[in-house]
C-alpha positions in Angstrom: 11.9 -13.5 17.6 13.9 -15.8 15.2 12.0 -18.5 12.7 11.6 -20.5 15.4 9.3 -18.5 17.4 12.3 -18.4 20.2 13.5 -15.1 21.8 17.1 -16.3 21.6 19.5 -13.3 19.7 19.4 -13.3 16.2 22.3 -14.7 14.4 24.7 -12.7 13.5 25.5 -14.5 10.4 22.2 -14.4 9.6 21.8 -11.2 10.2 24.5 -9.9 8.6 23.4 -11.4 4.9 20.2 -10.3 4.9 19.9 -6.7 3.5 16.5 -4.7 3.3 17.9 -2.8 0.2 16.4 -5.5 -2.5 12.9 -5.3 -0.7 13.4 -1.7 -1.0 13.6 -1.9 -4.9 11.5 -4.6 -5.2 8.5 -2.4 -3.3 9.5 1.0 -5.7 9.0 -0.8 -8.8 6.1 -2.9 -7.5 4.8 0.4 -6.3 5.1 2.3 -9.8 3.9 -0.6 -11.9 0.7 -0.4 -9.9 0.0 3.6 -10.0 1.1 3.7 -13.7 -2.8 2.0 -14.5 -4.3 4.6 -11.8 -2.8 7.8 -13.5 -3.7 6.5 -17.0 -7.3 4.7 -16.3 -9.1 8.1 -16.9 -7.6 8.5 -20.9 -7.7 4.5 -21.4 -11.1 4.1 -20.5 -12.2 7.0 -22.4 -10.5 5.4 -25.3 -12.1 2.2 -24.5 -14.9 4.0 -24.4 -15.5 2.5 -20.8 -18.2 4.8 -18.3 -16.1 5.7 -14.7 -17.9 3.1 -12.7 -16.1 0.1 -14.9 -12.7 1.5 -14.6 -13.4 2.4 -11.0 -14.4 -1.6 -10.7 -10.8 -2.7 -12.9 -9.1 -0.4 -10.1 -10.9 -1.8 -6.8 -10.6 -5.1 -8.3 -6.6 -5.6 -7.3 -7.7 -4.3 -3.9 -10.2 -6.9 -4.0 -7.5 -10.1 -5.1 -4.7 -8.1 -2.0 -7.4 -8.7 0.4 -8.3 -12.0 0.0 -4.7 -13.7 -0.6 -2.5 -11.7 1.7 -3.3 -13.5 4.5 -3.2 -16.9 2.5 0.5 -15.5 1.4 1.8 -15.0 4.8 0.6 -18.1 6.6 2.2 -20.1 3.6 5.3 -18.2 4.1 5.0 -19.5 7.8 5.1 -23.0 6.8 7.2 -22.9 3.6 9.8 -20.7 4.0 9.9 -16.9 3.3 11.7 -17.1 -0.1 10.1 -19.7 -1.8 6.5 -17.2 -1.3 8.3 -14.1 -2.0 9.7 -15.5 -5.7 6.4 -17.3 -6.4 4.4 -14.2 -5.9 6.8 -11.8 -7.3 6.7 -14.1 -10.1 3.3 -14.0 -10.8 2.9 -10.6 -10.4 5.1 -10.1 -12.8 3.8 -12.3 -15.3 0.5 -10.9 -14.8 1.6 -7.1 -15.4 3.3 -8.2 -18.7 0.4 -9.8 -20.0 -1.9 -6.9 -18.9 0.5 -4.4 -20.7 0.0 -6.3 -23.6 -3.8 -6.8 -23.8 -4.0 -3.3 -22.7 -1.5 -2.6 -26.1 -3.9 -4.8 -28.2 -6.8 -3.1 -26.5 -5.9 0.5 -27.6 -4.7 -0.9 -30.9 -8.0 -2.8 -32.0 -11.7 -1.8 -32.1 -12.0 -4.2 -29.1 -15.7 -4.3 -28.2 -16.2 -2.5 -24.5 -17.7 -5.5 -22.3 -14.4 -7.5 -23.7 -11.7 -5.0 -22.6 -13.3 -4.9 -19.1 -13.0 -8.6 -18.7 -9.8 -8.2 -19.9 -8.7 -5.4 -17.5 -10.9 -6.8 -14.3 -9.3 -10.5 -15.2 -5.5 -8.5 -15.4 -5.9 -6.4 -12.8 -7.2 -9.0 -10.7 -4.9 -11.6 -11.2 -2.0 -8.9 -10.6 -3.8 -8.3 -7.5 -3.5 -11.8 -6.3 0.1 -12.4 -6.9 0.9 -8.9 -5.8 -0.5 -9.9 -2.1 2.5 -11.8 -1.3 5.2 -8.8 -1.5 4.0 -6.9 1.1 2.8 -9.8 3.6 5.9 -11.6 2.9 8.5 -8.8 3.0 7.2 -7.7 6.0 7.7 -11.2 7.7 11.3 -11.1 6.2 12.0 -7.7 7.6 10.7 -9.4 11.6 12.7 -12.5 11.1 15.8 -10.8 10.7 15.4 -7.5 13.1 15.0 -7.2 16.4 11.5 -5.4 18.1 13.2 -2.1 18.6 14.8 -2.0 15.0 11.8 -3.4 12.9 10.0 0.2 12.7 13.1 1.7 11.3 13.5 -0.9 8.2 10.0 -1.0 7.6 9.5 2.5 7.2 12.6 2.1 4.3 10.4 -0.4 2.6 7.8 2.2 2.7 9.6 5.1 1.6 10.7 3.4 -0.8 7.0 2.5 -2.0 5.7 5.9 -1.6 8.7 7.2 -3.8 7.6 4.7 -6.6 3.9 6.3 -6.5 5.4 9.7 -7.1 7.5 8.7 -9.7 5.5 5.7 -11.1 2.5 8.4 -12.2 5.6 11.1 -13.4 6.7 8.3 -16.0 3.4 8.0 -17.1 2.6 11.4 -17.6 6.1 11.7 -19.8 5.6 8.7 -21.7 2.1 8.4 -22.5 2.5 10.9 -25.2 4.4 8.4 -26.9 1.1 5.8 -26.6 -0.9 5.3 -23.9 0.4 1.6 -23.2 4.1 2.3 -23.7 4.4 3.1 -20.2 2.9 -0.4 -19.3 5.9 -1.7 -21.3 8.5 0.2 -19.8 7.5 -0.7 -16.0 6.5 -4.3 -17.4 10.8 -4.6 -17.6 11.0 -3.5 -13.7 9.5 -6.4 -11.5 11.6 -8.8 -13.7 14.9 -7.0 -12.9 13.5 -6.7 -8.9 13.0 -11.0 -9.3 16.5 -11.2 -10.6 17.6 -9.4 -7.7 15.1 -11.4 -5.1 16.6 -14.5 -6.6 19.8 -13.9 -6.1 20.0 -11.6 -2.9 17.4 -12.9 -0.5 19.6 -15.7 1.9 17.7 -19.2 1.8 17.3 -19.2 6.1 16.4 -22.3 7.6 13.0 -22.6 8.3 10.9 -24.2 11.0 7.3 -24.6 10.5 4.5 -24.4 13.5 2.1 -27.2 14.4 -1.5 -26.5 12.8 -2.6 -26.4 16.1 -0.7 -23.0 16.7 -2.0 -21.3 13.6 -2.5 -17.9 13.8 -6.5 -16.9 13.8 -8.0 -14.2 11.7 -9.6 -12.3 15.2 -6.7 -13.0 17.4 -7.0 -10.8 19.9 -2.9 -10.3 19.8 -3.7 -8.4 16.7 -6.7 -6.1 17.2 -5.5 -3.2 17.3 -2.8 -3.5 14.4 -5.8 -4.9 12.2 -8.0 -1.5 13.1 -5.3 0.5 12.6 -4.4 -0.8 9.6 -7.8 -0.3 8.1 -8.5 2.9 9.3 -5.4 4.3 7.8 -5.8 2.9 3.9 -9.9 3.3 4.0 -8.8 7.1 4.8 -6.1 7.4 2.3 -8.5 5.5 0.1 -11.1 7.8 0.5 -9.3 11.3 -0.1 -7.6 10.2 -3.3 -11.0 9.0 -5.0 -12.6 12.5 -3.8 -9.6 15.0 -4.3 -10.3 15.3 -8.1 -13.8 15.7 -7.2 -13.1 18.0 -4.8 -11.3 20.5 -7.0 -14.1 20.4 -9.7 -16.9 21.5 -7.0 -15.4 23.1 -4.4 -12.2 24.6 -5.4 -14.9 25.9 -9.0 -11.6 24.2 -11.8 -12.2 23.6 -15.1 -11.8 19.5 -16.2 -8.1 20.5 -16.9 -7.0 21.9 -13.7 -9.1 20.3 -11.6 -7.3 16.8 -13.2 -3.7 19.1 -12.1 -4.4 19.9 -9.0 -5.3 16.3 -8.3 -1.7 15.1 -9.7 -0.3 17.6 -7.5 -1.7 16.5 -4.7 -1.1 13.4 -4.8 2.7 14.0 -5.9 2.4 15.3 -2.8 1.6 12.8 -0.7 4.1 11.1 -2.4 6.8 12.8 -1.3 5.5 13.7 2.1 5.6 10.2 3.3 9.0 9.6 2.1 9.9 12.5 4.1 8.1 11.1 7.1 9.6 8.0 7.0 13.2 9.2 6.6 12.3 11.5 9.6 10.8 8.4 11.4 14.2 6.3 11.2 16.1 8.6 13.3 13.3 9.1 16.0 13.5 5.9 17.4 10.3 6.3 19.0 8.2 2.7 19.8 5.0 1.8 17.0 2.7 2.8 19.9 3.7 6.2 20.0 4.4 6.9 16.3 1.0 5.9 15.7 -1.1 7.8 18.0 1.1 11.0 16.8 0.9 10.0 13.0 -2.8 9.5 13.5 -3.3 12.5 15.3 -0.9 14.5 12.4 -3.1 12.7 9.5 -6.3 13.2 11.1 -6.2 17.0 11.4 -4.4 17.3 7.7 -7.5 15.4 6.0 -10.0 17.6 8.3 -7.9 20.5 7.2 -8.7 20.3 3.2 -12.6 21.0 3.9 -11.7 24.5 4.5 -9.6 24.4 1.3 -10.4 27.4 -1.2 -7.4 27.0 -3.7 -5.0 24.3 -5.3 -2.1 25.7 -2.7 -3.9 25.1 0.4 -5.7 21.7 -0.8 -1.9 20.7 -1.4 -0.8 21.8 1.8 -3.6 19.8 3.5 -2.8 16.5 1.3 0.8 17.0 2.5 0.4 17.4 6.6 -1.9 14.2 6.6 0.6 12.5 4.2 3.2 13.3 6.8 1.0 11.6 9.9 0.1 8.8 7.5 3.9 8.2 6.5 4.6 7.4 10.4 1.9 5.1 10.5 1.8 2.6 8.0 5.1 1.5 9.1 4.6 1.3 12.9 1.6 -1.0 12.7 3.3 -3.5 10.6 6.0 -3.2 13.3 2.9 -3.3 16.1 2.1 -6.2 14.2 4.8 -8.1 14.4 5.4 -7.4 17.7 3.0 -8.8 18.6 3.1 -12.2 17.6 5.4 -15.2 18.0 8.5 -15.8 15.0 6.3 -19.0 13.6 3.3 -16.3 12.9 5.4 -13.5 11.5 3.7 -14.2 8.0 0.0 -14.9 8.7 0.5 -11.6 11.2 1.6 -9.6 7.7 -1.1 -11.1 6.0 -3.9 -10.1 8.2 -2.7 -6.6 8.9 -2.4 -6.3 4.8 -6.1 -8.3 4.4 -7.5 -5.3 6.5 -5.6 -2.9 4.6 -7.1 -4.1 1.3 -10.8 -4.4 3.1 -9.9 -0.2 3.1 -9.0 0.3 0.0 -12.3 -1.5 -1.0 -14.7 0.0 1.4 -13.0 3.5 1.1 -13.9 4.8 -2.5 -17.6 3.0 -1.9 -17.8 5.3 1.0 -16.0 7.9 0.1 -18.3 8.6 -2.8 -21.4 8.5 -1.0 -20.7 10.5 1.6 -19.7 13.1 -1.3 -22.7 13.3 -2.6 -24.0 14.7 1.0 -21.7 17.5 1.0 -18.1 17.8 -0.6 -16.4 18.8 2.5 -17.6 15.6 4.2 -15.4 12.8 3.5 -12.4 15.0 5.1 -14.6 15.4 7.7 -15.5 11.9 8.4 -11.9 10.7 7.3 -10.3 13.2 10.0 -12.8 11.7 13.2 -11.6 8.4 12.6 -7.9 9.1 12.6 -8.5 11.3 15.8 -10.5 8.6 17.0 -7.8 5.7 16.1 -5.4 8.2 17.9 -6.8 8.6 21.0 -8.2 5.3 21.8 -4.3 4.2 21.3 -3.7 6.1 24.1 -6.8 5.0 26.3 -5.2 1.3 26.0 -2.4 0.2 27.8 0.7 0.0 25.6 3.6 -1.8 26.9 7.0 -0.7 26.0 5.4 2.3 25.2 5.9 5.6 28.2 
Protein backbone atom coordinates (compact mmCIF):
# COMPACT_ATOMS: atom_id res chain seq x y z
CA UNK A 1 0.00 0.00 0.00
CA UNK A 2 1.42 3.62 -0.56
CA UNK A 3 0.32 6.78 1.91
CA UNK A 4 -2.61 6.89 0.21
CA UNK A 5 -4.11 3.74 1.12
CA UNK A 6 -3.94 2.77 -2.82
CA UNK A 7 -2.42 -0.53 -4.07
CA UNK A 8 -0.78 1.36 -6.97
CA UNK A 9 3.39 0.35 -7.11
CA UNK A 10 5.45 2.19 -4.94
CA UNK A 11 7.57 4.89 -6.32
CA UNK A 12 10.62 4.19 -7.22
CA UNK A 13 12.00 7.43 -6.29
CA UNK A 14 10.50 7.10 -3.22
CA UNK A 15 11.58 4.11 -2.67
CA UNK A 16 14.83 4.36 -3.60
CA UNK A 17 15.61 7.33 -0.77
CA UNK A 18 14.24 5.73 1.89
CA UNK A 19 16.84 3.45 3.67
CA UNK A 20 15.93 1.19 6.80
CA UNK A 21 19.60 1.55 7.96
CA UNK A 22 18.95 4.88 10.29
CA UNK A 23 15.86 3.01 11.87
CA UNK A 24 18.22 0.36 12.45
CA UNK A 25 20.60 2.60 14.59
CA UNK A 26 18.07 4.54 15.93
CA UNK A 27 16.24 1.13 17.42
CA UNK A 28 20.11 -0.18 18.76
CA UNK A 29 20.75 2.80 20.70
CA UNK A 30 17.01 3.23 21.77
CA UNK A 31 17.32 -0.44 22.66
CA UNK A 32 20.57 -0.09 24.90
CA UNK A 33 19.57 3.17 26.54
CA UNK A 34 16.58 1.32 27.88
CA UNK A 35 18.34 -2.12 29.26
CA UNK A 36 21.23 0.02 30.69
CA UNK A 37 18.43 1.02 33.82
CA UNK A 38 17.32 -2.89 33.81
CA UNK A 39 20.96 -4.25 34.30
CA UNK A 40 21.85 -1.56 36.89
CA UNK A 41 18.30 -1.22 38.91
CA UNK A 42 19.34 -4.10 41.28
CA UNK A 43 22.86 -2.01 42.65
CA UNK A 44 20.93 1.57 42.27
CA UNK A 45 18.12 0.72 44.26
CA UNK A 46 20.10 -0.88 46.83
CA UNK A 47 22.08 2.32 46.94
CA UNK A 48 18.89 4.17 47.09
CA UNK A 49 18.15 2.03 49.59
CA UNK A 50 14.78 1.30 47.54
CA UNK A 51 12.95 -2.42 48.51
CA UNK A 52 12.49 -4.67 44.93
CA UNK A 53 8.87 -3.95 44.51
CA UNK A 54 9.70 0.05 43.91
CA UNK A 55 12.25 -0.58 41.39
CA UNK A 56 10.17 -3.30 39.86
CA UNK A 57 7.28 -0.38 39.67
CA UNK A 58 10.23 2.39 38.10
CA UNK A 59 10.77 -0.58 35.51
CA UNK A 60 7.00 -1.55 34.61
CA UNK A 61 6.32 2.01 34.73
CA UNK A 62 7.86 2.73 30.86
CA UNK A 63 5.81 -0.32 29.87
CA UNK A 64 3.02 1.35 31.34
CA UNK A 65 3.57 5.13 29.35
CA UNK A 66 4.46 2.42 25.74
CA UNK A 67 1.10 1.07 26.24
CA UNK A 68 -0.96 3.87 26.49
CA UNK A 69 0.72 6.29 23.84
CA UNK A 70 1.75 3.90 21.14
CA UNK A 71 -1.39 3.79 19.66
CA UNK A 72 -1.86 7.65 20.12
CA UNK A 73 1.69 7.86 18.21
CA UNK A 74 0.75 5.90 15.23
CA UNK A 75 -2.71 7.32 14.48
CA UNK A 76 -1.01 10.82 14.74
CA UNK A 77 1.55 9.60 12.31
CA UNK A 78 -1.48 8.75 10.07
CA UNK A 79 -2.71 12.15 9.95
CA UNK A 80 0.47 14.18 10.29
CA UNK A 81 2.97 12.65 8.48
CA UNK A 82 5.54 9.92 9.60
CA UNK A 83 8.53 12.24 10.17
CA UNK A 84 7.17 14.91 11.93
CA UNK A 85 6.05 11.90 14.88
CA UNK A 86 9.20 10.09 14.58
CA UNK A 87 11.50 13.41 15.47
CA UNK A 88 8.95 14.60 18.03
CA UNK A 89 9.14 11.34 19.85
CA UNK A 90 12.64 10.62 19.35
CA UNK A 91 13.02 13.95 20.71
CA UNK A 92 11.45 13.58 23.82
CA UNK A 93 12.80 10.46 24.46
CA UNK A 94 15.84 11.82 24.33
CA UNK A 95 15.34 14.59 26.48
CA UNK A 96 13.78 12.54 28.97
CA UNK A 97 16.80 9.93 29.18
CA UNK A 98 19.29 12.90 29.70
CA UNK A 99 17.47 14.30 32.45
CA UNK A 100 16.93 10.85 34.02
CA UNK A 101 20.76 10.24 33.73
CA UNK A 102 21.20 13.28 35.58
CA UNK A 103 18.71 12.91 38.54
CA UNK A 104 19.85 9.45 38.70
CA UNK A 105 23.73 11.12 38.93
CA UNK A 106 22.34 13.61 41.61
CA UNK A 107 20.47 10.70 43.19
CA UNK A 108 23.57 8.50 43.88
CA UNK A 109 25.56 11.63 44.68
CA UNK A 110 23.21 13.05 47.56
CA UNK A 111 21.60 11.56 50.65
CA UNK A 112 18.32 11.85 48.55
CA UNK A 113 15.56 10.78 50.83
CA UNK A 114 13.92 7.23 49.30
CA UNK A 115 10.16 8.24 48.55
CA UNK A 116 11.94 11.26 46.53
CA UNK A 117 14.25 9.18 44.23
CA UNK A 118 11.21 6.94 43.40
CA UNK A 119 9.18 9.90 42.14
CA UNK A 120 12.06 10.86 40.55
CA UNK A 121 12.78 7.49 38.81
CA UNK A 122 8.85 6.50 38.23
CA UNK A 123 8.28 10.34 36.82
CA UNK A 124 11.74 9.61 34.40
CA UNK A 125 11.13 6.43 33.57
CA UNK A 126 7.71 7.21 32.74
CA UNK A 127 8.02 10.08 30.75
CA UNK A 128 10.89 8.14 28.70
CA UNK A 129 8.25 5.68 28.32
CA UNK A 130 5.79 7.98 26.68
CA UNK A 131 8.08 9.50 24.11
CA UNK A 132 9.68 6.25 23.55
CA UNK A 133 6.17 4.84 22.25
CA UNK A 134 6.51 6.66 19.03
CA UNK A 135 9.84 4.82 17.61
CA UNK A 136 8.55 1.63 17.35
CA UNK A 137 4.80 2.40 16.18
CA UNK A 138 6.15 4.88 13.92
CA UNK A 139 9.10 3.09 12.36
CA UNK A 140 7.15 0.35 11.77
CA UNK A 141 4.63 2.44 9.66
CA UNK A 142 7.72 3.85 7.79
CA UNK A 143 9.07 0.51 7.08
CA UNK A 144 5.01 -0.41 5.36
CA UNK A 145 4.90 2.84 3.49
CA UNK A 146 7.93 2.24 1.68
CA UNK A 147 7.99 -1.83 1.18
CA UNK A 148 5.85 -3.89 -0.47
CA UNK A 149 3.72 -7.03 1.58
CA UNK A 150 6.21 -9.70 0.56
CA UNK A 151 9.40 -7.46 1.52
CA UNK A 152 8.11 -5.87 4.84
CA UNK A 153 8.99 -9.08 7.11
CA UNK A 154 12.48 -8.95 5.85
CA UNK A 155 13.22 -5.09 6.91
CA UNK A 156 11.39 -5.48 9.92
CA UNK A 157 13.22 -8.27 11.26
CA UNK A 158 16.64 -5.76 10.54
CA UNK A 159 14.95 -3.24 12.78
CA UNK A 160 14.66 -5.96 15.23
CA UNK A 161 17.98 -7.42 15.03
CA UNK A 162 19.19 -4.59 15.31
CA UNK A 163 17.18 -3.94 18.71
CA UNK A 164 17.96 -7.24 20.20
CA UNK A 165 21.76 -6.52 19.45
CA UNK A 166 21.41 -3.23 21.52
CA UNK A 167 20.00 -5.40 24.64
CA UNK A 168 23.08 -7.54 24.54
CA UNK A 169 25.32 -4.93 24.26
CA UNK A 170 23.37 -2.12 26.08
CA UNK A 171 23.67 -4.39 29.61
CA UNK A 172 27.68 -5.33 28.43
CA UNK A 173 28.40 -1.43 28.55
CA UNK A 174 26.92 -1.32 31.78
CA UNK A 175 28.56 -4.05 33.34
CA UNK A 176 32.17 -2.38 32.05
CA UNK A 177 31.34 0.97 33.01
CA UNK A 178 29.61 0.93 36.12
CA UNK A 179 32.76 0.33 37.99
CA UNK A 180 33.57 3.73 37.04
CA UNK A 181 30.09 5.04 38.91
CA UNK A 182 26.94 3.62 38.64
CA UNK A 183 25.41 6.56 36.55
CA UNK A 184 28.28 6.98 34.19
CA UNK A 185 26.84 4.57 31.95
CA UNK A 186 23.53 6.70 31.88
CA UNK A 187 25.83 9.50 30.51
CA UNK A 188 27.49 7.63 28.00
CA UNK A 189 24.17 6.14 26.27
CA UNK A 190 22.45 9.67 27.12
CA UNK A 191 24.98 10.92 23.90
CA UNK A 192 23.45 7.99 21.61
CA UNK A 193 19.60 8.90 20.90
CA UNK A 194 20.94 12.45 20.17
CA UNK A 195 23.39 11.28 17.48
CA UNK A 196 20.39 8.65 16.16
CA UNK A 197 18.04 12.28 15.96
CA UNK A 198 20.74 13.85 14.02
CA UNK A 199 20.65 11.09 11.80
CA UNK A 200 16.56 10.88 11.70
CA UNK A 201 16.72 14.49 10.84
CA UNK A 202 18.71 14.43 8.20
CA UNK A 203 18.10 10.91 6.53
CA UNK A 204 14.38 10.14 6.85
CA UNK A 205 12.87 11.74 3.14
CA UNK A 206 9.87 14.26 4.02
CA UNK A 207 7.09 11.85 1.73
CA UNK A 208 4.01 13.47 0.82
CA UNK A 209 1.36 12.60 3.04
CA UNK A 210 -2.36 12.08 2.68
CA UNK A 211 -4.46 11.94 5.70
CA UNK A 212 -7.77 9.66 6.11
CA UNK A 213 -11.28 10.98 6.86
CA UNK A 214 -12.14 10.51 10.68
CA UNK A 215 -14.70 8.47 9.53
CA UNK A 216 -12.17 5.76 8.37
CA UNK A 217 -10.12 5.66 11.56
CA UNK A 218 -8.76 2.67 12.52
CA UNK A 219 -10.67 1.06 15.82
CA UNK A 220 -8.88 -0.39 18.74
CA UNK A 221 -10.92 -4.15 18.29
CA UNK A 222 -10.86 -4.10 14.52
CA UNK A 223 -11.36 -7.31 13.61
CA UNK A 224 -8.54 -6.82 10.62
CA UNK A 225 -6.23 -6.93 13.51
CA UNK A 226 -7.12 -9.79 15.99
CA UNK A 227 -4.89 -11.92 15.51
CA UNK A 228 -1.68 -9.64 15.21
CA UNK A 229 -2.89 -7.87 18.56
CA UNK A 230 -3.00 -11.65 20.34
CA UNK A 231 0.02 -12.48 19.01
CA UNK A 232 1.64 -9.61 19.87
CA UNK A 233 0.75 -9.91 23.49
CA UNK A 234 1.28 -13.42 23.94
CA UNK A 235 4.81 -13.05 22.71
CA UNK A 236 6.11 -9.99 25.12
CA UNK A 237 3.84 -11.18 28.29
CA UNK A 238 5.96 -14.55 27.67
CA UNK A 239 9.26 -12.91 27.21
CA UNK A 240 8.23 -10.69 30.00
CA UNK A 241 7.58 -13.35 32.24
CA UNK A 242 10.92 -15.54 31.86
CA UNK A 243 13.17 -12.61 32.29
CA UNK A 244 11.56 -11.43 35.66
CA UNK A 245 11.68 -15.25 36.89
CA UNK A 246 15.11 -16.46 35.36
CA UNK A 247 17.14 -14.87 38.31
CA UNK A 248 14.71 -16.35 40.53
CA UNK A 249 14.97 -19.39 38.93
CA UNK A 250 18.64 -19.93 39.40
CA UNK A 251 18.51 -19.04 43.19
CA UNK A 252 15.83 -21.94 43.93
CA UNK A 253 15.99 -24.32 41.48
CA UNK A 254 19.30 -24.33 39.86
CA UNK A 255 20.52 -24.12 44.37
CA UNK A 256 23.30 -20.58 43.25
CA UNK A 257 24.53 -18.44 45.59
CA UNK A 258 23.32 -14.39 45.13
CA UNK A 259 26.52 -14.07 42.91
CA UNK A 260 25.98 -16.75 40.44
CA UNK A 261 22.65 -16.87 40.42
CA UNK A 262 22.81 -12.83 39.36
CA UNK A 263 25.54 -14.60 36.34
CA UNK A 264 23.67 -17.02 35.13
CA UNK A 265 20.78 -14.56 34.76
CA UNK A 266 23.21 -12.11 32.62
CA UNK A 267 24.07 -15.06 30.69
CA UNK A 268 20.93 -15.90 29.82
CA UNK A 269 19.67 -13.12 28.82
CA UNK A 270 22.97 -12.22 26.71
CA UNK A 271 21.64 -15.05 25.21
CA UNK A 272 18.61 -14.26 24.14
CA UNK A 273 20.23 -11.42 22.87
CA UNK A 274 22.07 -12.83 20.47
CA UNK A 275 19.77 -15.62 19.61
CA UNK A 276 17.26 -13.37 18.04
CA UNK A 277 19.68 -11.52 16.13
CA UNK A 278 20.56 -14.78 14.73
CA UNK A 279 17.00 -15.62 13.99
CA UNK A 280 16.29 -12.64 12.37
CA UNK A 281 19.34 -12.71 10.05
CA UNK A 282 18.18 -16.41 9.37
CA UNK A 283 14.66 -15.06 8.82
CA UNK A 284 15.66 -12.46 5.94
CA UNK A 285 16.77 -15.07 3.65
CA UNK A 286 13.73 -17.47 4.25
CA UNK A 287 11.33 -15.59 2.59
CA UNK A 288 8.58 -17.39 4.18
CA UNK A 289 5.02 -15.31 4.62
CA UNK A 290 4.29 -13.76 8.58
CA UNK A 291 1.67 -16.49 8.85
CA UNK A 292 3.99 -19.26 8.66
CA UNK A 293 7.07 -17.69 10.51
CA UNK A 294 4.79 -17.20 13.32
CA UNK A 295 3.19 -20.50 13.81
CA UNK A 296 6.93 -22.02 13.51
CA UNK A 297 8.47 -19.24 15.76
CA UNK A 298 5.74 -19.89 18.30
CA UNK A 299 5.95 -23.42 18.16
CA UNK A 300 10.22 -23.00 18.39
CA UNK A 301 9.62 -20.46 21.55
CA UNK A 302 6.98 -22.33 23.12
CA UNK A 303 8.87 -25.65 23.58
CA UNK A 304 12.32 -23.64 24.50
CA UNK A 305 10.45 -21.73 27.57
CA UNK A 306 8.75 -25.27 28.56
CA UNK A 307 12.20 -26.72 28.12
CA UNK A 308 14.00 -24.62 31.16
CA UNK A 309 11.63 -26.33 33.89
CA UNK A 310 13.68 -29.38 33.44
CA UNK A 311 16.79 -27.15 33.73
CA UNK A 312 19.38 -28.55 36.46
CA UNK A 313 22.46 -26.24 35.64
CA UNK A 314 23.40 -22.69 34.19
CA UNK A 315 24.42 -24.60 30.67
CA UNK A 316 21.13 -26.05 30.06
CA UNK A 317 18.96 -23.02 31.57
CA UNK A 318 21.14 -21.09 28.76
CA UNK A 319 20.45 -23.52 26.17
CA UNK A 320 16.67 -23.32 26.95
CA UNK A 321 16.71 -19.29 27.00
CA UNK A 322 18.47 -19.56 23.57
CA UNK A 323 15.96 -22.15 21.54
CA UNK A 324 12.85 -19.97 22.63
CA UNK A 325 14.86 -16.74 21.86
CA UNK A 326 15.33 -18.22 18.37
CA UNK A 327 11.32 -18.92 17.92
CA UNK A 328 10.70 -15.57 19.54
CA UNK A 329 13.23 -13.78 17.10
CA UNK A 330 10.99 -15.00 14.00
CA UNK A 331 8.05 -13.65 15.56
CA UNK A 332 8.14 -10.34 16.74
CA UNK A 333 8.87 -9.28 13.30
CA UNK A 334 6.23 -11.23 11.28
CA UNK A 335 3.33 -9.83 13.32
CA UNK A 336 4.26 -6.34 12.84
CA UNK A 337 4.42 -7.45 9.11
CA UNK A 338 0.81 -9.46 9.83
CA UNK A 339 -0.07 -6.22 10.96
CA UNK A 340 0.43 -4.20 8.42
CA UNK A 341 -0.75 -6.45 6.05
CA UNK A 342 -3.54 -6.24 7.15
CA UNK A 343 -4.58 -2.84 6.99
CA UNK A 344 -5.06 -0.08 4.37
CA UNK A 345 -1.76 2.64 3.74
CA UNK A 346 -3.90 5.50 5.66
CA UNK A 347 -3.86 3.01 8.92
CA UNK A 348 -0.30 1.82 8.67
CA UNK A 349 0.42 3.96 11.98
CA UNK A 350 -2.64 3.34 14.26
CA UNK A 351 -2.10 -0.52 12.95
CA UNK A 352 1.73 -0.17 14.71
CA UNK A 353 0.31 1.43 17.55
CA UNK A 354 -2.18 -1.09 18.52
CA UNK A 355 0.05 -4.15 17.87
CA UNK A 356 2.79 -2.16 20.11
CA UNK A 357 -0.28 -1.10 22.89
CA UNK A 358 -0.69 -4.94 23.26
CA UNK A 359 2.76 -5.57 23.40
CA UNK A 360 3.21 -3.16 26.37
CA UNK A 361 -0.22 -4.58 28.05
CA UNK A 362 2.49 -7.92 28.15
CA UNK A 363 5.17 -6.46 29.50
CA UNK A 364 2.90 -5.14 32.25
CA UNK A 365 0.72 -8.12 32.85
CA UNK A 366 3.78 -10.53 32.46
CA UNK A 367 6.06 -9.94 35.61
CA UNK A 368 2.55 -9.51 37.76
CA UNK A 369 1.90 -12.97 36.54
CA UNK A 370 4.91 -14.22 36.25
CA UNK A 371 5.62 -13.76 39.97
CA UNK A 372 2.62 -15.30 41.17
CA UNK A 373 2.59 -18.15 39.49
CA UNK A 374 6.25 -18.59 40.98
CA UNK A 375 5.34 -18.66 44.12
CA UNK A 376 3.14 -21.98 43.20
CA UNK A 377 5.99 -23.78 41.97
CA UNK A 378 9.34 -22.47 40.18
CA UNK A 379 8.95 -24.56 37.21
CA UNK A 380 5.57 -23.07 36.49
CA UNK A 381 5.84 -19.95 34.67
CA UNK A 382 7.82 -21.98 31.80
CA UNK A 383 5.16 -24.18 32.00
CA UNK A 384 2.35 -21.81 31.60
CA UNK A 385 4.56 -19.42 29.25
CA UNK A 386 5.24 -22.64 26.89
CA UNK A 387 1.04 -23.55 26.58
CA UNK A 388 0.36 -20.30 25.36
CA UNK A 389 2.97 -20.12 22.60
CA UNK A 390 1.86 -23.69 21.54
CA UNK A 391 -1.49 -22.59 21.84
CA UNK A 392 -0.85 -19.14 19.82
CA UNK A 393 0.87 -21.64 17.33
CA UNK A 394 -1.63 -23.90 16.65
CA UNK A 395 -4.71 -21.80 16.58
CA UNK A 396 -2.65 -19.83 13.65
CA UNK A 397 -2.94 -22.80 11.79
CA UNK A 398 -6.73 -23.65 12.60
CA UNK A 399 -7.49 -20.08 10.91
CA UNK A 400 -7.47 -19.61 7.50
CA UNK A 401 -4.45 -17.61 6.33
CA UNK A 402 -4.39 -16.22 2.98
CA UNK A 403 -1.23 -15.95 1.11
CA UNK A 404 -0.12 -18.36 3.40
CA UNK A 405 0.16 -22.50 1.81
Amino acid sequence: MNDDGTDKPLDPAAAQAFSVKPLMFMAFVCSMAMMVFVALAGPIARVLDLPPWQIGAAMTIAGVGWMVMARVWGGLSDSHGRRPVLLLGLAGFTLSYLLLALFIDLALRTAMAPLLALAGLLAGRGIAGLFYAAVPATSTALVADHTRPEERTSALAAIGASSAAGMVVGPGLAGLVAPFGLSLPFHVTAVLPVIALLLIWLTLPAARHHPAPARQRLRLLDPRLRRPMMVAFAAMFSVSVAQIIVGFFALDRLGLGPAEAARAAGLALAAVGISLVCAQVVLRRLGWPPARLIRIGALIGGTGFASAMFAVNPPMLWASYAFAAFGMGWVYPSVSALAANSVEGHEQGAAAGTVAAAQGLGTILGPIVGTLVYGLGAGLPYALVGALLVTTALWRRREAVPNDP
